[in-house]
N, CA and C atoms as an extended XYZ file, in Angstrom:
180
Properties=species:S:1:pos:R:3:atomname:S:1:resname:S:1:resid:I:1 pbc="F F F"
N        93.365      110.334       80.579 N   UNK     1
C        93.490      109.176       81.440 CA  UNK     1
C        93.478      109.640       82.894 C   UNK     1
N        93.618      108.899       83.642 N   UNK     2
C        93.948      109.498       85.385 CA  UNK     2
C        91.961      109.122       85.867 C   UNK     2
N        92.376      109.304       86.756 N   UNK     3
C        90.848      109.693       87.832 CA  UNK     3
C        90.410      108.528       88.273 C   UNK     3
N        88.936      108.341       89.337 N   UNK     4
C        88.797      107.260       89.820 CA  UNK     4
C        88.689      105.715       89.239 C   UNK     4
N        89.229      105.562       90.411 N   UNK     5
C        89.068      103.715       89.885 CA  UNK     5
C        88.012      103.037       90.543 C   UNK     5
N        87.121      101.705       90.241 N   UNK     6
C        86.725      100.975       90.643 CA  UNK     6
C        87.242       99.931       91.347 C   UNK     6
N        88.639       99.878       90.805 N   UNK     7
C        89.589       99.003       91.868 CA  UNK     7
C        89.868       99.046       93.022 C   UNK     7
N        90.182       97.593       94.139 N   UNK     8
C        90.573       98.134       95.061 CA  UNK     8
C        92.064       97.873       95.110 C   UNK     8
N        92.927       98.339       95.976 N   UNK     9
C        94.298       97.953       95.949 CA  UNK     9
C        94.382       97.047       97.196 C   UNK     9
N        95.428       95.856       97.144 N   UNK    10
C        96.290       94.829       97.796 CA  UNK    10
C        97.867       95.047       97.748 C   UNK    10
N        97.985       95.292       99.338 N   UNK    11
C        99.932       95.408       99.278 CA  UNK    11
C       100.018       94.098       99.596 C   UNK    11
N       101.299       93.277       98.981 N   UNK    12
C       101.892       92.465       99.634 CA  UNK    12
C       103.618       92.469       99.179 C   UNK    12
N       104.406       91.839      100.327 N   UNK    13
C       105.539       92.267      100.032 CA  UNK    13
C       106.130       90.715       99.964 C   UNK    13
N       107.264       90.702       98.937 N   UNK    14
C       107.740       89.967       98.147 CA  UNK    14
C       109.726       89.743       98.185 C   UNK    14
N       109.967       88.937       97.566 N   UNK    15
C       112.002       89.216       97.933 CA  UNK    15
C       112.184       89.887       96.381 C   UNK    15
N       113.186       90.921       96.945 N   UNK    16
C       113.668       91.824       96.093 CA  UNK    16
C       114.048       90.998       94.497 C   UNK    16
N       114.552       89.269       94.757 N   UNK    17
C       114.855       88.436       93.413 CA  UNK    17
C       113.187       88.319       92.692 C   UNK    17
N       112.124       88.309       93.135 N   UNK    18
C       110.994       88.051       92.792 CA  UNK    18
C       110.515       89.229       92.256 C   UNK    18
N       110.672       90.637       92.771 N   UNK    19
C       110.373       91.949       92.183 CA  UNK    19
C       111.282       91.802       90.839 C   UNK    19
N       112.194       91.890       91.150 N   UNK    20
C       113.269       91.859       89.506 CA  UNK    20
C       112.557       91.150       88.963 C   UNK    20
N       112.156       89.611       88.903 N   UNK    21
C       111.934       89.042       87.813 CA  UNK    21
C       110.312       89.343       87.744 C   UNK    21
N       109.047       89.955       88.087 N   UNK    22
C       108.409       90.379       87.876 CA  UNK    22
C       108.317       91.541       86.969 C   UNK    22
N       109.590       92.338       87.437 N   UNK    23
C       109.602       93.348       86.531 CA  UNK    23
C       110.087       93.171       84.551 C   UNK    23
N       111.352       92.579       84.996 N   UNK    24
C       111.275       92.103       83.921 CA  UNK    24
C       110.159       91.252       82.887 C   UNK    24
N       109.170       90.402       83.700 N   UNK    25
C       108.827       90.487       82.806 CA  UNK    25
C       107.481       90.794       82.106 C   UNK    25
N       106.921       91.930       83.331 N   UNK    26
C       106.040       92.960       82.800 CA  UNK    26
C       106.784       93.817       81.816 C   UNK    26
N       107.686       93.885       81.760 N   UNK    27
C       108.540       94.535       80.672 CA  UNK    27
C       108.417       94.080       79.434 C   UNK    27
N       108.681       93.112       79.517 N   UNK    28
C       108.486       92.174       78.139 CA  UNK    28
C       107.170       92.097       77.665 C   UNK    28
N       106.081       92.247       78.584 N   UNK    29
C       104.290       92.158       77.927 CA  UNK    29
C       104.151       93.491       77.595 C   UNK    29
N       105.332       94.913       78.155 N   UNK    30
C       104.668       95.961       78.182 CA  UNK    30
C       103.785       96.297       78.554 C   UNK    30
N       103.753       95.603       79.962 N   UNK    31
C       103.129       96.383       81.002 CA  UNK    31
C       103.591       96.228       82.116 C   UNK    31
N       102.190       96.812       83.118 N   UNK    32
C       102.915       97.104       84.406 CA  UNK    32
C       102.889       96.020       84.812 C   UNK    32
N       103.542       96.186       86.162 N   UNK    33
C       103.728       94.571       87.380 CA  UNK    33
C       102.011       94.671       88.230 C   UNK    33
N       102.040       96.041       88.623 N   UNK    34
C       100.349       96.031       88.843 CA  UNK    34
C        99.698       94.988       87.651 C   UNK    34
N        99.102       95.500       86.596 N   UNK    35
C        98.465       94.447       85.772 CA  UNK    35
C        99.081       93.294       85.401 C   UNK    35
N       100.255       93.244       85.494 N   UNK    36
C       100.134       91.285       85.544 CA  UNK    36
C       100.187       90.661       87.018 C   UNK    36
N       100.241       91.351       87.920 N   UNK    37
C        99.855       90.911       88.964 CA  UNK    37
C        98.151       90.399       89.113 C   UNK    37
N        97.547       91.429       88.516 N   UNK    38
C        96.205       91.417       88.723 CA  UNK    38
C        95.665       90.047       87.601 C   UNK    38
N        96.452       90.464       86.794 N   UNK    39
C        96.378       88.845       85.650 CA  UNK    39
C        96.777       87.517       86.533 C   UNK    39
N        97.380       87.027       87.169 N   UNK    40
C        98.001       86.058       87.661 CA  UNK    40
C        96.931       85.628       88.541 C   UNK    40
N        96.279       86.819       89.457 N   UNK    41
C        95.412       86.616       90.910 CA  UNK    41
C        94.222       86.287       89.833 C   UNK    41
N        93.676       86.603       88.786 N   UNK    42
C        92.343       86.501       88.382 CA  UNK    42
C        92.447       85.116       87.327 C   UNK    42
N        93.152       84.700       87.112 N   UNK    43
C        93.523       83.296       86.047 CA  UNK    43
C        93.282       82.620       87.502 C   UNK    43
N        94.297       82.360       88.469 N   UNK    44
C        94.140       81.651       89.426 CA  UNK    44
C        93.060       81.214       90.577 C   UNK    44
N        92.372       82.423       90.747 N   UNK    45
C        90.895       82.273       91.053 CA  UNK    45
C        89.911       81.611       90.273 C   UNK    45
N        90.226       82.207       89.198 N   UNK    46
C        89.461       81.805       87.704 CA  UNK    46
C        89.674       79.702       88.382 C   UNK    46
N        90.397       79.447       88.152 N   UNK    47
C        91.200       78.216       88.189 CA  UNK    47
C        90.558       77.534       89.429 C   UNK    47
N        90.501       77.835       90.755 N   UNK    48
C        89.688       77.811       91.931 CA  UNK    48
C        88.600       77.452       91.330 C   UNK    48
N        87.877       78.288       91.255 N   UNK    49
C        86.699       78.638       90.901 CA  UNK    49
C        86.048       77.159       89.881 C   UNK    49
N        86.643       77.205       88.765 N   UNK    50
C        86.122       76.170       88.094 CA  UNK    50
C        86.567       74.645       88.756 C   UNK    50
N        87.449       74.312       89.856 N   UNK    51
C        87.489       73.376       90.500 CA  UNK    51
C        86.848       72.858       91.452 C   UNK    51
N        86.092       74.036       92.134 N   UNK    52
C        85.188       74.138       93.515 CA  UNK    52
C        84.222       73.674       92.758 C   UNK    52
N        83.486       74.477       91.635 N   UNK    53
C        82.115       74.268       91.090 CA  UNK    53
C        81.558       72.932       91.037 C   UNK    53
N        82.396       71.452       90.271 N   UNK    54
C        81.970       70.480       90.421 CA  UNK    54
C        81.484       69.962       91.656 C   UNK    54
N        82.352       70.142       92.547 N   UNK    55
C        82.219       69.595       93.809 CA  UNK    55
C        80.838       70.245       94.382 C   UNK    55
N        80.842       71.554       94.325 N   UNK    56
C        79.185       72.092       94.551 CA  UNK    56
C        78.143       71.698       94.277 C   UNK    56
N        78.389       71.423       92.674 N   UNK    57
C        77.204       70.711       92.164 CA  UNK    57
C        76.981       69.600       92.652 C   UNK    57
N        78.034       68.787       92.869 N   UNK    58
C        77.271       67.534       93.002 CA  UNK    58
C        76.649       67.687       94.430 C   UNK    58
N        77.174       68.659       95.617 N   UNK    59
C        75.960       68.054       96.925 CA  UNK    59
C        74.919       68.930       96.903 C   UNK    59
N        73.973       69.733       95.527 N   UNK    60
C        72.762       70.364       95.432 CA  UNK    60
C        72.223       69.103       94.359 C   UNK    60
């Protein structure tokens, strides 16, 4: 395992009650807070994404 990534990294900083309960409960999926972070940002875009689209379509 180890070596380059294709990823890029995003800091953002958060309240120490929000880290705890992040952690916990990447704990519970057994995994990291990195990857359910990255789960949360890509569902939610995801989510964007299929809301914008109608609206696109209809002014082409």
């Amino acid at each position: 395992m180890g070596g380059k990534t294709l990823l890029s990294g995003v800091t953002t900083y958060i309240s120490p009650e929000l880290k705890v309960e992040l952690e916990a409960w990447a704990q519970e999926e057994e995994r990291s807070v990195s990857w359910l972070l990255a789960k949360l940002i890509e569902n939610k875009l995801q989510e964007r994404r299929q809301k914008s689209s109608p609206a696109k379509n209809a002014i082409n």
